[in-house]
C-alpha positions as CSV (number, residue, x, y, z in Angstrom):
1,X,-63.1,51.4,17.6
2,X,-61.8,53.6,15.2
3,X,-58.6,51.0,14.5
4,X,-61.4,48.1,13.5
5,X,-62.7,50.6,11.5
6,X,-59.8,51.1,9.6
7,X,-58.4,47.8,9.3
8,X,-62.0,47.0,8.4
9,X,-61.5,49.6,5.7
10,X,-57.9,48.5,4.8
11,X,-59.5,44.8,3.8
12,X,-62.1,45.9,1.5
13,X,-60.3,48.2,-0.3
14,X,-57.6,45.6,-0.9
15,X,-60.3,43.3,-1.7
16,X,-61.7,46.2,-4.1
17,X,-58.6,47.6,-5.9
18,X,-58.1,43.5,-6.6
19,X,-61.6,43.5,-8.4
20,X,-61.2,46.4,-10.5
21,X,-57.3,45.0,-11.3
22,X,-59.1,41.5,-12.4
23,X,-62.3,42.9,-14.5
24,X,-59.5,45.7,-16.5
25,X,-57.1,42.6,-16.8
26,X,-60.1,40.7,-18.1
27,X,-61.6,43.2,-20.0
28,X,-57.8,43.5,-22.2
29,X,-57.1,40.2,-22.7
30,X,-61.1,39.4,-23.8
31,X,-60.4,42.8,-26.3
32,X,-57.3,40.9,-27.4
33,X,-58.5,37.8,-28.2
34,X,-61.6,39.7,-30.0
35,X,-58.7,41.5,-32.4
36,X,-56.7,38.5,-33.4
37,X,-59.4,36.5,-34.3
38,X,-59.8,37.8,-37.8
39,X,-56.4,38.6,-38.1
40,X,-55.1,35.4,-37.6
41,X,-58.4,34.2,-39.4
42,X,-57.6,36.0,-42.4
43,X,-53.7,35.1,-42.2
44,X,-54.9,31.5,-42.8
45,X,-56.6,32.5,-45.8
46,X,-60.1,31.4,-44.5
47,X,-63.1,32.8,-45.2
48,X,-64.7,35.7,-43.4
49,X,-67.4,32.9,-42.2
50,X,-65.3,31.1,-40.3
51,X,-65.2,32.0,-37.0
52,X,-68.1,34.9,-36.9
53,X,-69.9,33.6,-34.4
54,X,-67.0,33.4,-32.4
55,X,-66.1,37.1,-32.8
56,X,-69.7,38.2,-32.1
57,X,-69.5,36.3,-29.3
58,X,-66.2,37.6,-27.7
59,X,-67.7,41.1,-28.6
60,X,-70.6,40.4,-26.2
61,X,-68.3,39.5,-23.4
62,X,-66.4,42.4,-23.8
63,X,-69.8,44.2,-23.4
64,X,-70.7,42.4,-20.5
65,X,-66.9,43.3,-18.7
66,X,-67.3,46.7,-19.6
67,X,-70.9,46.7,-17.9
68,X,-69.1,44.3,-15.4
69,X,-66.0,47.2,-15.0
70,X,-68.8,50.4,-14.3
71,X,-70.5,48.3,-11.8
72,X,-67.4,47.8,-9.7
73,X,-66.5,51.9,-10.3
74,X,-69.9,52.7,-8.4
75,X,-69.0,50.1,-6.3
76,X,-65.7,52.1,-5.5
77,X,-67.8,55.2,-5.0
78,X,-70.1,54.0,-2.9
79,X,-67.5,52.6,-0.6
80,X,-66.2,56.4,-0.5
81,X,-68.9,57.8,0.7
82,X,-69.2,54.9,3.4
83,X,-65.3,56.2,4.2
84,X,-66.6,59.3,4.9
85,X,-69.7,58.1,6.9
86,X,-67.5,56.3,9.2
87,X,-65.1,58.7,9.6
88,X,-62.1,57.6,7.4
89,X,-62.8,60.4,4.5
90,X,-59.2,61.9,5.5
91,X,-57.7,58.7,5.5
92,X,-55.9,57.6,2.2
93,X,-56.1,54.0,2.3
94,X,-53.0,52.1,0.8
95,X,-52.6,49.7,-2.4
96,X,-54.9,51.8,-5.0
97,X,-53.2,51.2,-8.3
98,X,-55.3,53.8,-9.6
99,X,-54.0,57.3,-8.3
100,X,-55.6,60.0,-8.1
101,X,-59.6,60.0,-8.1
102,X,-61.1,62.7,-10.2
103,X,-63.4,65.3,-8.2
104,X,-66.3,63.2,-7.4
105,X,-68.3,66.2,-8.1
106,X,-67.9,65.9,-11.9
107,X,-69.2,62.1,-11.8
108,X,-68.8,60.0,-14.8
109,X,-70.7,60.3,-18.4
110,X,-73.3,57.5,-18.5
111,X,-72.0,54.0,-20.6
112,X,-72.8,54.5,-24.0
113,X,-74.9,51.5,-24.4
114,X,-74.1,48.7,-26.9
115,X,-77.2,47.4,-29.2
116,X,-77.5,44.9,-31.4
117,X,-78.5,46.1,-35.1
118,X,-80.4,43.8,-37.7
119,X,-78.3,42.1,-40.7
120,X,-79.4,44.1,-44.1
């Protein structure tokens, strides 16, 4: 029982640290393409018009990753404390690119939350 367990374990945390690798991979390139679109915009000599909704659009995504990144972190913590109520807390479980956790007692800051403000 306790080899299902862990092999059950194994899956979703391979199936986890593959999430979190995709919405951070997702989250750079989105904050990339956000960046160079008035750069390049302005290289072309266009005017600041051109292309705003574009950027304010790429900003919300990038708002809606990061909301889509702390999702998956409680995801991760949740699925430690189901480790620990099946009893794999001891058991370090392979492929997390991520290192060491932080003590889970000092939790993380709430997201500062993004809001729209109105043109002046």
């Amino acid at each position: 029982m306790l080899k299902q367990r862990r092999m059950a374990a194994e899956q979703i945390a391979a199936a986890l640290f593959e999430a979190e690798t995709a919405i951070d991979a997702a989250l750079a390139k989105t904050a990339q393409l956000t960046g160079f679109m008035p750069l390049l915009r302005a290289n072309a000599g266009a005017s600041a018009l051109i292309g705003q909704d574009a950027v304010e659009r790429a900003s919300q995504a990038i708002a809606a990753l990061a909301d889509a990144r702390r999702a998956i972190v409680e995801t991760h913590k949740e699925l430690t404390v189901a480790q620990e109520q099946i009893g794999l807390g001891a058991v370090k479980l392979t492929g997390d690119p991520g290192g060491e956790k932080p003590d889970p007692g000092l939790g993380l800051r709430p997201a500062a939350r993004l809001r729209a403000v109105a043109a002046a």
